[in-house]
C-alpha positions in Angstrom: -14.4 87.8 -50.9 -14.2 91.3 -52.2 -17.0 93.6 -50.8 -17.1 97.4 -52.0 -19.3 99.7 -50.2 -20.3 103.2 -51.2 -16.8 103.6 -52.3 -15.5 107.3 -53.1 -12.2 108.0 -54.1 -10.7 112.2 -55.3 -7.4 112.3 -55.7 -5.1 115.1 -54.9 -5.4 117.0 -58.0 -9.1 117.3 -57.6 -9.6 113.9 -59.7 -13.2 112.2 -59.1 -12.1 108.7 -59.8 -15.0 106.7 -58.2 -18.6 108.0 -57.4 -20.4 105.4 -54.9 -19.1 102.1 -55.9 -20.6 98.8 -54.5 -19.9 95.6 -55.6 -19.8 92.5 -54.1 -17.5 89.3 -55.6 -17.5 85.9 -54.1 -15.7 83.2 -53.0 -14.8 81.2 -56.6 -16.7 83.8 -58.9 -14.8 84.3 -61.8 -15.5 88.1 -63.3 -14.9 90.2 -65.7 -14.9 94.0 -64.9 -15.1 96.3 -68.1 -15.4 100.0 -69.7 -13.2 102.6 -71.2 -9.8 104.0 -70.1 -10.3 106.7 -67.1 -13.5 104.8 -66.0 -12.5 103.9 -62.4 -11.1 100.5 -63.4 -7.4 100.9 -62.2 -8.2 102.7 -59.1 -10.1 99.9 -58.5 -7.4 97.5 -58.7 -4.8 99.5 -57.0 -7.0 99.6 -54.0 -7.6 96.2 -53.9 -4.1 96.1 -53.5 -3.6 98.6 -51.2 -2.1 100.9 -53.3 -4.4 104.0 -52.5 -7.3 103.9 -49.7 -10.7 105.1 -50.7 -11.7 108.9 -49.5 -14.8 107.4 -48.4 -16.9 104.1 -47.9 -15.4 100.5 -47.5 -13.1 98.0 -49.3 -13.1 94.7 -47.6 -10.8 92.3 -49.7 -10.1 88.5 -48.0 -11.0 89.9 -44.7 -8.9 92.8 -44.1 -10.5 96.6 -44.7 -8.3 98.7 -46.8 -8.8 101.7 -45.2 -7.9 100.7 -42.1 -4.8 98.6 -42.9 -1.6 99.5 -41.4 2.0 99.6 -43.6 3.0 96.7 -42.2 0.0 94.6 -42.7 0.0 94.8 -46.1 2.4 92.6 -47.1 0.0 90.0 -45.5 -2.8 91.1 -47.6 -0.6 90.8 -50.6 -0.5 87.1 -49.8 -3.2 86.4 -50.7 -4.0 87.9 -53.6 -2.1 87.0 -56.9 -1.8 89.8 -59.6 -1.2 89.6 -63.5 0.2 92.4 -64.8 0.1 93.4 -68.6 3.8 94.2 -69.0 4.5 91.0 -67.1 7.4 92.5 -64.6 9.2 89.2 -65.0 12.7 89.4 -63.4 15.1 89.5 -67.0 18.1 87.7 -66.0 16.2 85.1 -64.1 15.2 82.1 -65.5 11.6 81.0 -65.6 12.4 79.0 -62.4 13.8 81.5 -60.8 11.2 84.0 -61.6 8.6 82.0 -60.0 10.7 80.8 -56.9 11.6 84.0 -55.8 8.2 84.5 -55.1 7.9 81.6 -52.7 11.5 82.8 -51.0 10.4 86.3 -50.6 7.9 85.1 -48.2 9.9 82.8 -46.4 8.7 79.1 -48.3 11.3 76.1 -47.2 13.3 75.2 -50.2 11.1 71.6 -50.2 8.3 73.7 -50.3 9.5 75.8 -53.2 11.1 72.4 -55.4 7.3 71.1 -55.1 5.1 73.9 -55.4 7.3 75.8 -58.8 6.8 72.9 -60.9 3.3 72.1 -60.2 2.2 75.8 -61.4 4.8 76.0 -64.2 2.9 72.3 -65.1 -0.5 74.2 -64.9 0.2 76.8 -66.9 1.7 74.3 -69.4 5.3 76.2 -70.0 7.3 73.6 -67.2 9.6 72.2 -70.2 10.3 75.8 -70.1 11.2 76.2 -66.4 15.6 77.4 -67.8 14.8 79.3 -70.3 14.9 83.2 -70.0 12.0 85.7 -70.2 13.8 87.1 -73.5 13.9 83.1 -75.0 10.0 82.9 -74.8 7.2 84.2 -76.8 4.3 87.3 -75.5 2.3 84.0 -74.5 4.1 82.1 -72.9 5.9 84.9 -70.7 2.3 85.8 -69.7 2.1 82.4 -68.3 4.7 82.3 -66.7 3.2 86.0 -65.0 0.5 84.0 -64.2 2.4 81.2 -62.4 4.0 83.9 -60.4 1.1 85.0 -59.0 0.1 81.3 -58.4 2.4 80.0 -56.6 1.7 81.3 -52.9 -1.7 79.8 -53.3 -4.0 82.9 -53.4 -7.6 82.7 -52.8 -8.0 85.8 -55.2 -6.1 86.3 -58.8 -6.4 89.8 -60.5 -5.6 90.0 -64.2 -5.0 93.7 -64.7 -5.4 93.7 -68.9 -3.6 90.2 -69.3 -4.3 90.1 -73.2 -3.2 93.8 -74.0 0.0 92.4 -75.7 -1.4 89.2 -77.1 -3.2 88.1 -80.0 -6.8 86.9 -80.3 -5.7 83.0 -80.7 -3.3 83.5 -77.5 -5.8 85.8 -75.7 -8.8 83.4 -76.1 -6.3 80.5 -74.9 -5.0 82.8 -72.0 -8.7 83.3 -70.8 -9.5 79.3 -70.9 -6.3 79.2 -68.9 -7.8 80.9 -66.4 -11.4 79.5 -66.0 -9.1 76.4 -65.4 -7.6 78.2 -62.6 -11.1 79.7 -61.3 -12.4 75.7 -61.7 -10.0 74.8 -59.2 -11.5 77.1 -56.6 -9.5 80.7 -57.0 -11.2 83.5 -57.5 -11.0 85.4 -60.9 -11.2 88.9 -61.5 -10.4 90.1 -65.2 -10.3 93.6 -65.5 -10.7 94.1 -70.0 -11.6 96.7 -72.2 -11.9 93.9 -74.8 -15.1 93.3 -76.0 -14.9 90.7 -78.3 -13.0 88.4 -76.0 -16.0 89.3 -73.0 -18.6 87.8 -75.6 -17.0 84.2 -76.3 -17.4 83.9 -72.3 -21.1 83.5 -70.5 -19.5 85.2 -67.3 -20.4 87.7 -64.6 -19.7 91.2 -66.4 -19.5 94.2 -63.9 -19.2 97.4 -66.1 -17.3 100.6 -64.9 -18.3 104.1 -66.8 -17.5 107.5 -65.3 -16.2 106.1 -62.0 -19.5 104.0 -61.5 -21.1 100.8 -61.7 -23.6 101.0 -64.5 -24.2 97.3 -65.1 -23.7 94.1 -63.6 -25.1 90.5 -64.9 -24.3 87.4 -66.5 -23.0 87.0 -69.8 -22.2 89.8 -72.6 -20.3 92.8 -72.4 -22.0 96.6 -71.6 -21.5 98.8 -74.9 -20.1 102.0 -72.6 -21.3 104.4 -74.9 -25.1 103.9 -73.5 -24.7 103.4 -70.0 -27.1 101.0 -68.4 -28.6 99.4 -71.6 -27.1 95.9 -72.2 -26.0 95.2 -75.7 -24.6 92.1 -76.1 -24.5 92.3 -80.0 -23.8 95.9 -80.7 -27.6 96.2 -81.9 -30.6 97.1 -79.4 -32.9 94.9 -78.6 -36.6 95.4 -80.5 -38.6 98.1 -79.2 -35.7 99.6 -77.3 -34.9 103.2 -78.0 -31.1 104.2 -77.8 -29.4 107.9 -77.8 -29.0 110.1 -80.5 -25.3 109.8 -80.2 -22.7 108.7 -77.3 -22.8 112.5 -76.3 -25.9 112.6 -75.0 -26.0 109.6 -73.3 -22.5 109.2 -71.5 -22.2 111.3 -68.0 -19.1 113.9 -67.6 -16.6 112.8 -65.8 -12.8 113.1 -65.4 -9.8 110.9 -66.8 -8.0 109.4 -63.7 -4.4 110.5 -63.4 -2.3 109.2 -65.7 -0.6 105.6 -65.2 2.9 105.4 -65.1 5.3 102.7 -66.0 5.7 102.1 -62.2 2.5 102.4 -61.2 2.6 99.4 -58.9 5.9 99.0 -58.1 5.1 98.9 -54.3 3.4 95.9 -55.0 6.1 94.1 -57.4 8.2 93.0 -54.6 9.1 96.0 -53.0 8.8 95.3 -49.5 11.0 92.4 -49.8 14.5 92.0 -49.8 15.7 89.7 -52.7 16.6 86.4 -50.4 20.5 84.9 -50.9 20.0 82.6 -53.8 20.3 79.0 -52.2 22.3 76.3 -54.8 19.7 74.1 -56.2 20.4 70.4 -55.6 21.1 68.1 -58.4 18.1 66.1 -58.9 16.2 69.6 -59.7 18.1 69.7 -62.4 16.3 66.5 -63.7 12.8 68.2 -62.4 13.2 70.8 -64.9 15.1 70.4 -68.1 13.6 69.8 -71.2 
């Protein structure tokens, strides 16, 4: 379960990044969480990650409190929550495989453990006849499943998919998406964060909505136009009767961009705490598991 409470964070530089955040996501939800770039989205995510603590309030994710976790127990946090990043961060001299083995082996898995459990998830994400091939051999698409599979594969009760569709196009995006209410029907919980509107609407799914580091709308179905905070538009027109702002202007509140993201901007989490294990000689009937 993720549980936010009152959540405040400033950055050094004086940055108001969230005002008063609270949220709560269950146990097999499967959410979308929207708005514009410098809403409070990423900081967000890299909290839930660990990656910065809130100034004030509470984030409880899968039973450990953020701001209270120690250096060393959030590799164990990490565990258990699977994240798919836009870029991908898939290993480029690794093969498919590899990629989503070294997973397993960086938290110690037994290699029986790791033959049985790589295939299954390459087989769920449907690119398994692709298990040698490179990340350079395989399309936007299908290296995005493979991201996925990576983040699968230790079994997490949680899967954050930080902009998964950025770098695909609407067929693959819209496939991508059914992808995962496939994994959320199988009891993970889903968190999309999106900026993509038209892909939010083909989905009748929990919608939390993120403007000016706060929560200004959360129900079922239908993404939040940003522009008019707290007035649900699920078709870009207003609903009869209902009066809108002049212009975006005068409805959106002030507030300030968060800092900047950087190319490694959650490299901590990518592995980082883990040496890269001896690579082990596969036996000869894996060869057999995986080729085409």
């Amino acid at each position: 379960m993720v549980k936010l409470q009152d959540v405040h964070k400033v950055y050094d530089n004086g940055t108001k990044a969230l005002k008063g955040v609270s949220l709560t996501i269950e146990n097999g939800e499967f959410v979308f969480v929207v708005g514009p770039s410098g809403s409070g989205k990423s900081t967000i995510i890299k909290m839930l990650i660990a990656e910065t603590k809130p100034t004030s309030g509470k984030v409880l994710i899968n039973g450990f409190d953020i701001g209270a976790l120690r250096q060393r127990e959030i590799p164990y946090l990490r565990r258990t929550v699977g994240v798919v990043f836009q870029d991908f961060r898939l290993i480029d001299n690794k093969t498919v495989y590899e990629n989503v083995a070294f997973v397993m082996r960086a938290v110690g898995a037994p290699m029986k453990v790791v033959k049985k459990r790589v295939p299954y998830v390459l087989d769920l994400v449907g690119v398994l006849h692709k298990a040698r091939r490179l990340p350079s051999e395989l399309s936007g698409g299908e290296q995005q499943r493979v991201a996925i599979a990576r983040a699968l594969v230790n079994n997490p009760d949680i899967v954050i998919a930080d902009e998964p569709t950025g770098n695909l196009d609407p067929a693959r995006s819209l496939e991508l998406m059914m992808l995962f209410e496939k994994i959320n029907a199988l009891g993970t919980t889903v968190v999309v964060v999106t900026h993509e509107k038209v892909l939010v609407n083909q989905f009748e799914k929990r919608v939390i909505a993120i403007d000016g580091g706060m929560v200004i709308g959360d129900r079922q179905g239908g993404y939040y136009e940003e522009r008019y905070p707290g007035i649900y538009i699920p078709e870009d027109e207003p609903e009869q009767g209902e009066q809108t702002p002049e212009t975006a202007e005068d409805a959106a509140p002030a507030y300030e961009d968060e800092p900047e993201e950087t190319a490694d901007a959650y490299e901590a989490y990518a592995f980082a705490e883990h040496e890269e294990p001896a690579e082990a000689e596969e036996p000869a009937e894996q060869e057999a598991e995986v080729d085409e």
